[in-house]
MIDOSE-1310 file (N, C-alpha, C; in nm, 2 decimals, decimal comma, always signed):
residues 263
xxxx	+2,96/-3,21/-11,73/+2,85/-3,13/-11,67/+2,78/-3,05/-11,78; +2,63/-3,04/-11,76/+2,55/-2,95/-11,83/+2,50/-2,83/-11,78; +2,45/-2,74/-11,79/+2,34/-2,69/-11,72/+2,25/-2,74/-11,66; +2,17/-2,81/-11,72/+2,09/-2,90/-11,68/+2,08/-2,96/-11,54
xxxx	+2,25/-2,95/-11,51/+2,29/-3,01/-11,36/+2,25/-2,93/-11,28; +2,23/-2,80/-11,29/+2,30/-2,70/-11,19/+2,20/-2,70/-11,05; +2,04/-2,72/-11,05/+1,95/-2,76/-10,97/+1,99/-2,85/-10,85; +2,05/-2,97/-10,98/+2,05/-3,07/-10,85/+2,22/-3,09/-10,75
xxxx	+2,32/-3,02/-10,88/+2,46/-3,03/-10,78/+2,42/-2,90/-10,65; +2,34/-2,81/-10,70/+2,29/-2,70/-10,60/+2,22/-2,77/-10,44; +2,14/-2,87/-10,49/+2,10/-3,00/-10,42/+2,19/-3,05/-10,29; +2,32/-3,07/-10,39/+2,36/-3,18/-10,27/+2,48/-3,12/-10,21
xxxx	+2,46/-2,94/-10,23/+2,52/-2,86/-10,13/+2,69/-2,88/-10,18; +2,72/-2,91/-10,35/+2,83/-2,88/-10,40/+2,84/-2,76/-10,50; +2,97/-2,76/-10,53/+2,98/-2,59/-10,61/+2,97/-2,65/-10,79; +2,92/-2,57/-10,82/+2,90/-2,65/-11,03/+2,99/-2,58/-11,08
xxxx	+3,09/-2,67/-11,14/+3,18/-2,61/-11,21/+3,18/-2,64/-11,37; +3,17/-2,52/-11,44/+3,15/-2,55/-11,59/+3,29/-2,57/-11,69; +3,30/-2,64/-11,76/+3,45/-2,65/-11,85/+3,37/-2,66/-11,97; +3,48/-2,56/-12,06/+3,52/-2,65/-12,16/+3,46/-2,50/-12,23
xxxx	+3,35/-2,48/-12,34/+3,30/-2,38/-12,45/+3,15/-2,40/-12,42; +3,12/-2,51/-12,29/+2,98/-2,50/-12,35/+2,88/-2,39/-12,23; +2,74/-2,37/-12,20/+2,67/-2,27/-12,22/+2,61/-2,26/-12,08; +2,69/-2,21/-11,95/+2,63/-2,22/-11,86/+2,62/-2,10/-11,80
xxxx	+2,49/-2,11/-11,69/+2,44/-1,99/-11,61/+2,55/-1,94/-11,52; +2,54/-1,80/-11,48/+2,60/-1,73/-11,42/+2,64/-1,74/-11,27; +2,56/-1,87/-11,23/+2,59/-1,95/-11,10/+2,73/-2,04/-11,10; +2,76/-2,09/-11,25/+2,88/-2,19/-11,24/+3,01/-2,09/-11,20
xxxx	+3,09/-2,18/-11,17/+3,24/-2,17/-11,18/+3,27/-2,21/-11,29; +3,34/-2,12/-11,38/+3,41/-2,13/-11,48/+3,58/-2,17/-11,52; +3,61/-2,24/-11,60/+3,75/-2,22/-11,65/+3,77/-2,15/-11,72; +3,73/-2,08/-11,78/+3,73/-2,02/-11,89/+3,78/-1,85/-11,87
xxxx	+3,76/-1,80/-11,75/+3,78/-1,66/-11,70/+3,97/-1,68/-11,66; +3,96/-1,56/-11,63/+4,12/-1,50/-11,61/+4,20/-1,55/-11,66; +4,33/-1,65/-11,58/+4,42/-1,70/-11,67/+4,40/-1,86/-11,71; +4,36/-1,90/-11,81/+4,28/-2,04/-11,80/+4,35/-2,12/-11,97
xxxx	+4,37/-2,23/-11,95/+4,37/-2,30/-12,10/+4,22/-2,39/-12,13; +4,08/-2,34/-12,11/+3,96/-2,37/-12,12/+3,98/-2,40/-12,25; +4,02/-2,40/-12,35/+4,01/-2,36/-12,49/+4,09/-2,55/-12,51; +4,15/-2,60/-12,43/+4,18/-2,73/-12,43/+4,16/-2,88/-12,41
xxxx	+3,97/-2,78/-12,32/+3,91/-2,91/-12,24/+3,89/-3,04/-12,30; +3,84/-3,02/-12,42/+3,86/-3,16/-12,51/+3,97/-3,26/-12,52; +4,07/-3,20/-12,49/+4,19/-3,32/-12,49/+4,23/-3,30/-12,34; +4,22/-3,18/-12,25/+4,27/-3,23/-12,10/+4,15/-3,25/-12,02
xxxx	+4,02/-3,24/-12,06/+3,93/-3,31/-11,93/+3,90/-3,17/-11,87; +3,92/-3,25/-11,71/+3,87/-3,16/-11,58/+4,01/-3,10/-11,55; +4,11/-3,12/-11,64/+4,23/-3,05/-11,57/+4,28/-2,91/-11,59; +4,18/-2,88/-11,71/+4,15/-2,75/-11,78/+4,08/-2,67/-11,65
xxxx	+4,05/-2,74/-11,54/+3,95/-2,61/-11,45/+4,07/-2,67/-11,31; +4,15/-2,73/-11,31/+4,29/-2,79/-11,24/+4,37/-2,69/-11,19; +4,42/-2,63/-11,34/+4,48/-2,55/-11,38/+4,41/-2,42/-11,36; +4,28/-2,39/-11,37/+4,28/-2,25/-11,34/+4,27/-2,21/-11,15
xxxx	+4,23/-2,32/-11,13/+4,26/-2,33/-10,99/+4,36/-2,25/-10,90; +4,48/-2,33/-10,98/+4,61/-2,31/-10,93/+4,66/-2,17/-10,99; +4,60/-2,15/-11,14/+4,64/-2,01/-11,13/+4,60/-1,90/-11,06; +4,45/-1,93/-11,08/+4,37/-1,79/-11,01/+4,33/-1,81/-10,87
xxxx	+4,31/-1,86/-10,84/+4,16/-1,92/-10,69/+4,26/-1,98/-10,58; +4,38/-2,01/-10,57/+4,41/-2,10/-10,50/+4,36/-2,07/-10,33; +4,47/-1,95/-10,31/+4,48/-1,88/-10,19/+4,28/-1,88/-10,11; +4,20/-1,84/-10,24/+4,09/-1,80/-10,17/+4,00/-1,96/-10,13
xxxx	+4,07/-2,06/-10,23/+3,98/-2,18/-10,20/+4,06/-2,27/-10,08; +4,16/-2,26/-10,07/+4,26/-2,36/-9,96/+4,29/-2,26/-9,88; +4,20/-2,28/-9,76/+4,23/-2,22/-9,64/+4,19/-2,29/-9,52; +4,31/-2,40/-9,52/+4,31/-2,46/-9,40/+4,17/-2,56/-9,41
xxxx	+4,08/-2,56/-9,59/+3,97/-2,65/-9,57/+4,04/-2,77/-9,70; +3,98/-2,86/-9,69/+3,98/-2,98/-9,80/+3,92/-2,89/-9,91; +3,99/-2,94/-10,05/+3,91/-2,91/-10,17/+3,92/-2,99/-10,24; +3,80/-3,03/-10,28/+3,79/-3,16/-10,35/+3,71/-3,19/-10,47
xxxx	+3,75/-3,26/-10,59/+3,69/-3,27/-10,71/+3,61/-3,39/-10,73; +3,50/-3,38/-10,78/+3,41/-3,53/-10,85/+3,34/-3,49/-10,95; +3,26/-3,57/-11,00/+3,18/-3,55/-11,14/+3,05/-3,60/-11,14; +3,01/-3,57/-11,25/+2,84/-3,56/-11,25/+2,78/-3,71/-11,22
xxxx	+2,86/-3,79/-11,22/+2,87/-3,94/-11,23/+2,95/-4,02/-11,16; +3,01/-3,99/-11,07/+3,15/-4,04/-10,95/+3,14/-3,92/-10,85; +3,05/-3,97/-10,75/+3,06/-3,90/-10,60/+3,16/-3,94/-10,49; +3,21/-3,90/-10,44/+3,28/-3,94/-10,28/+3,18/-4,00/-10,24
xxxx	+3,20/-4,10/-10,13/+3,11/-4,14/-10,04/+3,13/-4,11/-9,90; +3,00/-4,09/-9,77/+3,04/-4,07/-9,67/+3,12/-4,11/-9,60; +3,09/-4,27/-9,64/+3,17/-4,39/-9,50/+3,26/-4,42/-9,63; +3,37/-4,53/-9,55/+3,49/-4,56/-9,63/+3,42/-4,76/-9,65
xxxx	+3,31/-4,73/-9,64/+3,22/-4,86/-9,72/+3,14/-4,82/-9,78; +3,09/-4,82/-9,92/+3,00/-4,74/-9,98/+2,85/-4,82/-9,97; +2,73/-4,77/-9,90/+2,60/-4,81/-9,88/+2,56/-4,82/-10,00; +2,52/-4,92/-10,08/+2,51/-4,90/-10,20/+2,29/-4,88/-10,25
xxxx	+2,27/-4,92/-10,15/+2,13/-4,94/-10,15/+2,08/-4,76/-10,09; +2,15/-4,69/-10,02/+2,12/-4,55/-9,97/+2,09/-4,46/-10,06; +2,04/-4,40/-10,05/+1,98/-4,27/-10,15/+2,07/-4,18/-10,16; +2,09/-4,10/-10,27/+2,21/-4,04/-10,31/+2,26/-3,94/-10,21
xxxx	+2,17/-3,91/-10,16/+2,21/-3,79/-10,12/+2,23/-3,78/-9,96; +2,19/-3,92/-9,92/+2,25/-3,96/-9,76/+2,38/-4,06/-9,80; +2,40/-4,07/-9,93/+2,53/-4,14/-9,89/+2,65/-4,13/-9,93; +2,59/-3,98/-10,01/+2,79/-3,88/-10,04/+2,80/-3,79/-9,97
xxxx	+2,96/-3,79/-9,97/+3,02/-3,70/-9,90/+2,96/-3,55/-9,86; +2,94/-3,60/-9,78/+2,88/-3,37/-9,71/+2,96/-3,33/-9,60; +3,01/-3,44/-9,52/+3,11/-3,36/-9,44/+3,27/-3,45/-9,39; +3,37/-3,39/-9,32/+3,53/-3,46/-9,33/+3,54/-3,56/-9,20
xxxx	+3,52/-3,72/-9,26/+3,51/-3,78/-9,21/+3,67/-3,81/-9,11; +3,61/-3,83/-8,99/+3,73/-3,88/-8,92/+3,85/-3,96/-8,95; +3,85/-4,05/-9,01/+3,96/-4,12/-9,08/+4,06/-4,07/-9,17; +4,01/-3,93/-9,23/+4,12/-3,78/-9,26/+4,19/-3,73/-9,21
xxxx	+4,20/-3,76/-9,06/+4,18/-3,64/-8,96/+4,40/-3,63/-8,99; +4,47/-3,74/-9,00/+4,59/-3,75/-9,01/+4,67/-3,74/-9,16; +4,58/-3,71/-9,27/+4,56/-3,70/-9,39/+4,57/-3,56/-9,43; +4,67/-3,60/-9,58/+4,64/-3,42/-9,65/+4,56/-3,48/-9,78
xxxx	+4,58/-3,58/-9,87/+4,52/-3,62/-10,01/+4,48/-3,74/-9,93; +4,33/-3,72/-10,02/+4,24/-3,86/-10,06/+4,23/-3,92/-10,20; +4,25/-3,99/-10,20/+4,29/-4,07/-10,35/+4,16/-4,19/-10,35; +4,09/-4,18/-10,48/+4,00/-4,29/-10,53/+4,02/-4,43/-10,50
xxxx	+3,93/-4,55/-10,46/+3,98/-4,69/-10,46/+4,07/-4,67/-10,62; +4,15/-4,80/-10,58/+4,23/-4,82/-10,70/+4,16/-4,89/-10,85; +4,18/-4,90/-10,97/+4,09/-4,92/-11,07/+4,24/-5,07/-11,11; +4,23/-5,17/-11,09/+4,28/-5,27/-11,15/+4,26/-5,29/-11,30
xxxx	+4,40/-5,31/-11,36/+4,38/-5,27/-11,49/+4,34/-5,44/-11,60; +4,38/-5,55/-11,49/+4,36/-5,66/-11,57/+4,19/-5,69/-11,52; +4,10/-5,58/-11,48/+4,01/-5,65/-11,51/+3,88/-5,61/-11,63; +3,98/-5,59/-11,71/+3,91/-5,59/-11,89/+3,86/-5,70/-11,90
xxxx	+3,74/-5,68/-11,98/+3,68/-5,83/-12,08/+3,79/-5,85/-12,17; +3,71/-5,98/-12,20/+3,83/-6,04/-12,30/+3,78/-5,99/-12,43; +3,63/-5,88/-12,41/+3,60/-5,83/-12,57/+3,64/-5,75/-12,62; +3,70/-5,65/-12,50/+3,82/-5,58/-12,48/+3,91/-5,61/-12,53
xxxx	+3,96/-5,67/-12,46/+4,10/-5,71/-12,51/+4,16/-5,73/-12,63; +4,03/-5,80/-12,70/+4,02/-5,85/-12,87/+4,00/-5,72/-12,93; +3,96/-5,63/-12,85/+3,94/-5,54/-12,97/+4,03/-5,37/-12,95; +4,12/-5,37/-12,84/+4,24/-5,31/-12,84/+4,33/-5,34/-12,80
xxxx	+4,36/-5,47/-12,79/+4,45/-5,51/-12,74/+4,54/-5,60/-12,83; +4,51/-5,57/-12,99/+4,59/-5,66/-13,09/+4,71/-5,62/-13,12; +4,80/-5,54/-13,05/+4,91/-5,50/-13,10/+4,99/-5,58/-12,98; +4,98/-5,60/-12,85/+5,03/-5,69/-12,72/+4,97/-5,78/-12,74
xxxx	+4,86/-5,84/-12,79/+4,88/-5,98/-12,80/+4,98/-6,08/-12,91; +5,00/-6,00/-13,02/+5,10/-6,02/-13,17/+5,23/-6,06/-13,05; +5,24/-5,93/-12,98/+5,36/-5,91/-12,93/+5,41/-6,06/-12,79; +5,32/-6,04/-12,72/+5,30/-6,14/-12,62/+5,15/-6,20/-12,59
xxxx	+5,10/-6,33/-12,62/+4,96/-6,38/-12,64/+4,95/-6,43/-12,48; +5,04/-6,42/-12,39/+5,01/-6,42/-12,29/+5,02/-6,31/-12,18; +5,01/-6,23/-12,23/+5,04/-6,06/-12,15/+4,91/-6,08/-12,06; +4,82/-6,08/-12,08/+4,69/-6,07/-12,00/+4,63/-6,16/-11,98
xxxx	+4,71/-6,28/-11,93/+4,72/-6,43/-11,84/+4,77/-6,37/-11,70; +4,82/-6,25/-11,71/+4,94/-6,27/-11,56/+4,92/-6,12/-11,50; +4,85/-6,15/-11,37/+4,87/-5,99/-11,30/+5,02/-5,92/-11,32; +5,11/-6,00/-11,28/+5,26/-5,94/-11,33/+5,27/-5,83/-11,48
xxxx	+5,21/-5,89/-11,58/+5,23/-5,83/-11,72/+5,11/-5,76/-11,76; +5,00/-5,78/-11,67/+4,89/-5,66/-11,70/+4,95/-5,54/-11,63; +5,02/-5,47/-11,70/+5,04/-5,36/-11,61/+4,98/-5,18/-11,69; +5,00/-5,11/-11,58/+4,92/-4,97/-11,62/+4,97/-4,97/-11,77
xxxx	+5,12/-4,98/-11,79/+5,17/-4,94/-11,96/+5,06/-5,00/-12,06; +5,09/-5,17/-12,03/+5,04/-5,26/-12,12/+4,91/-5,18/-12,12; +4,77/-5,19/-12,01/+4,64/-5,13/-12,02/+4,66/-4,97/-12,09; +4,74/-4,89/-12,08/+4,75/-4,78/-12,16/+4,76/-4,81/-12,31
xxxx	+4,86/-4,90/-12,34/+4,89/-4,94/-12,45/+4,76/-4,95/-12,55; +4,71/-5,01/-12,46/+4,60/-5,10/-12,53/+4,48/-5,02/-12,58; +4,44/-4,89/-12,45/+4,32/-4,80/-12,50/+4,37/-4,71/-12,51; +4,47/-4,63/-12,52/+4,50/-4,52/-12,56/+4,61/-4,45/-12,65
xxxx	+4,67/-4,58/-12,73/+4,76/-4,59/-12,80/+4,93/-4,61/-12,78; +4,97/-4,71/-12,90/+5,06/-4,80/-12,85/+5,19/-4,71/-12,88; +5,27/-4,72/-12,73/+5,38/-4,62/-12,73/+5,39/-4,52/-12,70; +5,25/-4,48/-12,70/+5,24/-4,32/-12,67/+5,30/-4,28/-12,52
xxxx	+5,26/-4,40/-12,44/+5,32/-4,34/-12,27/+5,46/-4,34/-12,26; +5,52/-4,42/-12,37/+5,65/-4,44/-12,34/+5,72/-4,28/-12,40; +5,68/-4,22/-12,51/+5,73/-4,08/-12,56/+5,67/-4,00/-12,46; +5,60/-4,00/-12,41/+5,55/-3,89/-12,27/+5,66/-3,94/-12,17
xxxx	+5,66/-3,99/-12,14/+5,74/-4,05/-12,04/+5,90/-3,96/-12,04; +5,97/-4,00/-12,17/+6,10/-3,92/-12,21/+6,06/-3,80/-12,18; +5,95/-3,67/-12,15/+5,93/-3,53/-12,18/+5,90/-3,51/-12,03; +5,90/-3,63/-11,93/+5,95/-3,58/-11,77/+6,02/-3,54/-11,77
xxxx	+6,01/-3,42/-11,61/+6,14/-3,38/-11,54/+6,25/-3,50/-11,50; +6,37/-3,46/-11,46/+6,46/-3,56/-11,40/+6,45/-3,62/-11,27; +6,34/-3,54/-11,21/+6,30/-3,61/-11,07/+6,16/-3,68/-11,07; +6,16/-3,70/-11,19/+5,99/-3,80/-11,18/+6,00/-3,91/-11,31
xxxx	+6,12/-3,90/-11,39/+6,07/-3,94/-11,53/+6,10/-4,11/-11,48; +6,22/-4,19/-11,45/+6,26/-4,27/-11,42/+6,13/-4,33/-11,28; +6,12/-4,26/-11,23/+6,02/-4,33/-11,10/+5,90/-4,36/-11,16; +5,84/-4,25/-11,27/+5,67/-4,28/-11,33/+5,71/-4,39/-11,40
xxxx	+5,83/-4,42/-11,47/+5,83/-4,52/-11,56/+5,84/-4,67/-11,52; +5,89/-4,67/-11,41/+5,89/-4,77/-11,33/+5,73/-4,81/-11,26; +5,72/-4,70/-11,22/+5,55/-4,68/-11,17/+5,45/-4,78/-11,28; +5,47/-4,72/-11,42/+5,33/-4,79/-11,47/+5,39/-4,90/-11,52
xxxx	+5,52/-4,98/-11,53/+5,58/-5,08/-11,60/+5,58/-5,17/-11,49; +5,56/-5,15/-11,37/+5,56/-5,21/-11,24/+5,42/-5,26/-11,18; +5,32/-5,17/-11,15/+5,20/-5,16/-11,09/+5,09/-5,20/-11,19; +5,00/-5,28/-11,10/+4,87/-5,35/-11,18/+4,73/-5,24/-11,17
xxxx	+4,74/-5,11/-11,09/+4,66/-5,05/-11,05/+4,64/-4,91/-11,10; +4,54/-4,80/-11,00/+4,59/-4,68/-11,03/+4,49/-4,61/-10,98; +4,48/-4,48/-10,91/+4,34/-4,42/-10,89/+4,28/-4,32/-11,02; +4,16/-4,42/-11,05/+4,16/-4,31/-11,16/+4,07/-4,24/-11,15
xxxx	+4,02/-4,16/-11,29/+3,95/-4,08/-11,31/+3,96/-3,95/-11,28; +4,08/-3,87/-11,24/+4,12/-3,75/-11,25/+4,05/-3,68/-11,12; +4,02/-3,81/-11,04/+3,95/-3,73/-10,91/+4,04/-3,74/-10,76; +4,07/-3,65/-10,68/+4,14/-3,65/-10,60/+4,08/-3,51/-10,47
xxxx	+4,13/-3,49/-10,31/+4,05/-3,38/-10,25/+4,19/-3,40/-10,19; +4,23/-3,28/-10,19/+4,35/-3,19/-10,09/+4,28/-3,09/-9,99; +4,41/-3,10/-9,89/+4,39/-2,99/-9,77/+4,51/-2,93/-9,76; +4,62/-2,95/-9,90/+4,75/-2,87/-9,84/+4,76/-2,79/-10,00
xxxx	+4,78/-2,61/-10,00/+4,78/-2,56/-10,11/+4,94/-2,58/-10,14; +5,05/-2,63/-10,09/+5,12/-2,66/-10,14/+5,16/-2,77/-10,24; +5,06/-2,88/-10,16/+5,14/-2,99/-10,28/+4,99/-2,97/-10,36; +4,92/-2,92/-10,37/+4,87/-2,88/-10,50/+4,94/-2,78/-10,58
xxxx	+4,99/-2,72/-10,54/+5,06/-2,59/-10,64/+5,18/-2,73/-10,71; +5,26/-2,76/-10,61/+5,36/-2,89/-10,63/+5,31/-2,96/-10,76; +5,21/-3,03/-10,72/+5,17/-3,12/-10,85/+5,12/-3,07/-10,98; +5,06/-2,94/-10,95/+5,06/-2,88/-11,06/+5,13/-2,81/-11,13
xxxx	+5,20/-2,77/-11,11/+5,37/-2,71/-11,17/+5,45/-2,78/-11,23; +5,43/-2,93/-11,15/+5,46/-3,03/-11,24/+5,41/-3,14/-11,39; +5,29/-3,12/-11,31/+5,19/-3,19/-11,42/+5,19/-3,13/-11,54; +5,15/-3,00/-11,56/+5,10/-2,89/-11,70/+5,28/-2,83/-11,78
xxxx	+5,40/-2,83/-11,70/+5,50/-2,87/-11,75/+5,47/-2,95/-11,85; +5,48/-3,10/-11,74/+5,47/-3,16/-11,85/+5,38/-3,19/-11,98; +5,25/-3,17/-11,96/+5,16/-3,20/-12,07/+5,20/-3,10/-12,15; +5,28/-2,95/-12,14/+5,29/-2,90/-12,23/+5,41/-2,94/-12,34
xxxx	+5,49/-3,03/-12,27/+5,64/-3,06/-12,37/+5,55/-3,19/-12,42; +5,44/-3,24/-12,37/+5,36/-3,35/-12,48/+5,30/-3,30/-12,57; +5,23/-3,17/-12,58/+5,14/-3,10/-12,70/+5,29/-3,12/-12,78; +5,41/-3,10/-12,82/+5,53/-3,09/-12,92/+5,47/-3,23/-13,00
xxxx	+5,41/-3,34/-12,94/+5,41/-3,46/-12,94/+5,29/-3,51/-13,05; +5,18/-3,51/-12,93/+5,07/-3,50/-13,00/+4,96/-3,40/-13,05; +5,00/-3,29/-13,00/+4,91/-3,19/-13,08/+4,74/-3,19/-12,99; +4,64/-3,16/-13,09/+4,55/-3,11/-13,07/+4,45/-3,17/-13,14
xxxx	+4,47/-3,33/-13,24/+4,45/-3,30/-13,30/+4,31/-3,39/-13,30; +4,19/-3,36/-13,40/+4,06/-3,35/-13,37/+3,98/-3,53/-13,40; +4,06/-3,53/-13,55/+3,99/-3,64/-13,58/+4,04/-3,80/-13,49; +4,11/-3,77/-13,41/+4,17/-3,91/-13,28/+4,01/-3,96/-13,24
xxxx	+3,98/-4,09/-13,21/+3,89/-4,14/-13,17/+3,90/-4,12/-13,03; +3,77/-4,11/-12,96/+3,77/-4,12/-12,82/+3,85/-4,17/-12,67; +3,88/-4,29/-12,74/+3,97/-4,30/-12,66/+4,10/-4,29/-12,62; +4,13/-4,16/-12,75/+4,29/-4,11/-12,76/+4,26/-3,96/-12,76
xxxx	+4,15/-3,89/-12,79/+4,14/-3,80/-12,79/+4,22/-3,70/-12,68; +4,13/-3,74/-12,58/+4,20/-3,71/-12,44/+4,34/-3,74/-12,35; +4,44/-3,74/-12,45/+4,56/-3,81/-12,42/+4,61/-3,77/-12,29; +4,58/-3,64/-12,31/+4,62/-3,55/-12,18/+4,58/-3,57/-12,05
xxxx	+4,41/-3,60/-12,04/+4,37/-3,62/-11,94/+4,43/-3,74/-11,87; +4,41/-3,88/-12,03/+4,48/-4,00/-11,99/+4,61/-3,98/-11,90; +4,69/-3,90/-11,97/+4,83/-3,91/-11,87/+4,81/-3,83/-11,78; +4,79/-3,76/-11,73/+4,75/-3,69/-11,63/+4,70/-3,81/-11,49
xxxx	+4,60/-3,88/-11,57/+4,49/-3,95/-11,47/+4,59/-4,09/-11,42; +4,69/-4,13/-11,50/+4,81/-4,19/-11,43/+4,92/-4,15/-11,34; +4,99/-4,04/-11,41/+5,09/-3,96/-11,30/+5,02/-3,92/-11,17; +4,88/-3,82/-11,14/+4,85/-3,83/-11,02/+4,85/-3,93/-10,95
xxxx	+4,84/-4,05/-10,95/+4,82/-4,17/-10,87/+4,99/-4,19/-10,82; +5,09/-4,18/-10,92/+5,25/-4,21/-10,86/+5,24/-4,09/-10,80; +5,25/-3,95/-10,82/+5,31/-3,86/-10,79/+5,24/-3,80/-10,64; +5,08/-3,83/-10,59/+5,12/-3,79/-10,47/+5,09/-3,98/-10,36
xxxx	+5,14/-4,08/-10,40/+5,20/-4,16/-10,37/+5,28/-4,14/-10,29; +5,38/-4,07/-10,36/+5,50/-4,06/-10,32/+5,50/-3,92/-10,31; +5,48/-3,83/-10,30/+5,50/-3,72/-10,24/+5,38/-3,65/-10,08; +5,28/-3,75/-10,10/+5,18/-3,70/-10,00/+5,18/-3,81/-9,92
xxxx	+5,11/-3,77/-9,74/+5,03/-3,88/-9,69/+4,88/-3,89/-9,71; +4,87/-3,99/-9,82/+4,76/-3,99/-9,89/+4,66/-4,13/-9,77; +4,52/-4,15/-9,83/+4,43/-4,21/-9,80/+4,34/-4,25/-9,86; +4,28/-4,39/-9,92/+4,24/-4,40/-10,03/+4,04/-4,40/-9,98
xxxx	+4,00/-4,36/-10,07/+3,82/-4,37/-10,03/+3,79/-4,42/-10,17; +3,63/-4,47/-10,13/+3,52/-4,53/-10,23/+3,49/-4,41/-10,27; +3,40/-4,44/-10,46/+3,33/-4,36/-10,47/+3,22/-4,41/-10,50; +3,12/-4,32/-10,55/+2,97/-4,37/-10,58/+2,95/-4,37/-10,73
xxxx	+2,90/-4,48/-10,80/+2,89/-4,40/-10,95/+2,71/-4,42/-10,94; +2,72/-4,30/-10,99/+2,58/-4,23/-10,99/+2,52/-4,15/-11,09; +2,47/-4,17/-11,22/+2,44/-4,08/-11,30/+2,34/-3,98/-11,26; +2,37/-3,83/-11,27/+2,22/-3,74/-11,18/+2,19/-3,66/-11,34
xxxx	+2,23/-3,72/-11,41/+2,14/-3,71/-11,59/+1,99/-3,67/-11,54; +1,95/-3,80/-11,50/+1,83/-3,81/-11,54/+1,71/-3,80/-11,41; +1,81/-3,80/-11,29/+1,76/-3,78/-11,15/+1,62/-3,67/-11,12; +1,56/-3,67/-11,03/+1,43/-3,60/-11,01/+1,55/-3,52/-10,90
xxx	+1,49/-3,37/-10,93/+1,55/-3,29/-10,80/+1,55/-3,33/-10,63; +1,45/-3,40/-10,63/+1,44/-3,44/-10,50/+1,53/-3,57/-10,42; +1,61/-3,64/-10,56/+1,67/-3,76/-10,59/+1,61/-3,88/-10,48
């Protein structure tokens, strides 16, 4: 998010939430106030404003309503079919569609990970092909590890993995060594401040026994930079799987960059 946004998320009747060091009006939500790791956003994403959530705001934001996260560029949609021809702003989420009504988490459609180009593939995926030239012939062997492997560096999920608790480390590792899928993008909407506190007590544990690991460190290319977010943006998909009665919805990808206020 920019400032630049704040007109039109004001628009479509959402709250603007600013992360990270950069320069916003007095209207955003910040991570950066009270007790916050803002100073991290570069390597954890949106989980830097996750975390301040759960520290500061919980009680006043979960009260018996849904709270839910998206980005300047991935909206919720209203229906659980996304109108793709509708105008933005009749066709995201503004109010809690009936098919929730038995539901505490909503989880993003799932992101299948064997459907990489093959220019992709050729161009991070040379350390699993040396290894197996048929890995990404077979939904079986495309799996979350292998697609981690590939864009976010090789091995690295497996040393995260060891720095789980005893009640998740063996189940996640089965999770991404198993499953072709995953909801991603670090977006998710709860109605229960428990198993948000839950998953977050668990999650930033962990990412913290991974900083021992990989640090902070700057010159990582893009698509390792954010390790944290990366792992993060896989564990939520096993962890409230299995701990929530979840429901999965569409989203919209929508860039409002460049949108006219009126959209």
């Amino acid at each position: 998010m920019s400032n630049s946004h704040l007109e039109k998320i004001k628009k479509l009747n959402y709250i603007p939430v600013g992360l990270g060091n950069g320069k916003f009006d007095k209207e955003w939500v910040r991570d950066n106030t009270l007790e916050n790791i803002s100073y991290k956003n570069s390597w954890y994403g949106e989980n830097t404003f996750y975390y301040w959530l759960w520290k500061n705001n919980l009680n006043k934001n979960f009260d018996k309503e849904w709270v839910g996260f998206c980005h300047y560029r991935r909206f919720w949609t209203q229906n659980s079919v996304e109108q793709k021809n509708e105008v933005l702003f009749k066709s995201i989420l503004q109010k809690v569609p009936n098919e929730w009504k038995n539901h505490e988490v909503v989880l993003r459609e799932e992101f299948f990970v064997n459907s990489s180009k093959l220019s992709k593939i050729l161009k991070h995926g040379k350390k699993q092909l040396l290894k197996n030239p048929f890995v990404f012939l077979s939904k079986k062997t495309m799996t979350i590890k292998v697609h981690y492997d590939m864009y976010h560096g090789y091995g690295e999920l497996d040393k995260a993995i060891e720095l789980l608790d005893d009640q998740n480390r063996e189940g996640f590792r089965n999770f991404v060594n198993t499953q072709g899928s995953f909801n991603a993008n670090n977006i998710f909407i709860c109605k229960s401040p428990k198993l948000y506190a839950d998953y977050c007590g668990v999650l930033f544990k962990w990412l913290k026994n991974c900083e021992e690991i990989f640090g902070f460190d700057e010159t990582r290319e893009y698509s390792r930079i954010r390790v944290y977010a990366f792992l993060a943006e896989r564990f939520l998909s096993y962890w409230f799987k299995k701990n929530s009665n979840y429901i999965v919805w569409p989203l919209k990808f929508h860039d409002i960059t460049n949108d006219k206020i009126n959209f």
